[in-house]
C-alpha positions as CSV (number, residue, x, y, z in Angstrom):
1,X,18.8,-28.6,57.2
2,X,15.6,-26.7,56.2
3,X,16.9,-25.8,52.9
4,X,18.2,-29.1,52.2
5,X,15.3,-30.9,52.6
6,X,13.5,-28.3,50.6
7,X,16.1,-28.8,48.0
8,X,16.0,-32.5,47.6
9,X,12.3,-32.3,47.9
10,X,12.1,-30.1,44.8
11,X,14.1,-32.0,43.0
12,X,11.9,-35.2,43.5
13,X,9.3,-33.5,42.3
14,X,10.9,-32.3,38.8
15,X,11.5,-35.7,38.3
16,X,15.0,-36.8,39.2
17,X,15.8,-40.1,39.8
18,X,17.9,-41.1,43.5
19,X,20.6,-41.6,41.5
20,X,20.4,-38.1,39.9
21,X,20.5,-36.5,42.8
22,X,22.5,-38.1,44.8
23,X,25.0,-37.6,42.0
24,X,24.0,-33.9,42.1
25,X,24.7,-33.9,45.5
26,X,28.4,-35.5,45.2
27,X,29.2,-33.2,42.0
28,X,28.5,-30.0,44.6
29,X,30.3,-31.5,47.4
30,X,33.3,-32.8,45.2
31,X,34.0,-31.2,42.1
32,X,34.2,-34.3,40.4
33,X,33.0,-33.9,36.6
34,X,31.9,-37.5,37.2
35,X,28.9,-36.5,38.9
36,X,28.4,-33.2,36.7
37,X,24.5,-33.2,36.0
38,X,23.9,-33.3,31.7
39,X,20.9,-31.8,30.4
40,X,18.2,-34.3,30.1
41,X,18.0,-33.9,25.9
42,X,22.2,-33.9,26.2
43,X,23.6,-37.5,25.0
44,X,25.2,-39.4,27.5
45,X,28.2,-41.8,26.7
């Protein structure tokens, strides 16, 4: 649980939003391209 909390954490403070981490989250657990993080200069649809 350690290394979770340290992940999220870190994440927070690069700057990702809930959202972008909780879709993170679902994209590592799932698989689903859905949730696929994009590079913040990337376009999105």
């Amino acid at each position: 649980m350690t290394e979770i909390a340290r992940l999220l954490l870190g994440l927070r403070a690069v700057g990702w939003t809930e959202k972008e981490i909780n879709d993170f989250v679902l994209y590592i657990e799932s698989g689903e391209e859905q949730y696929k993080p994009k590079a913040k200069n990337e376009k999105q649809d």
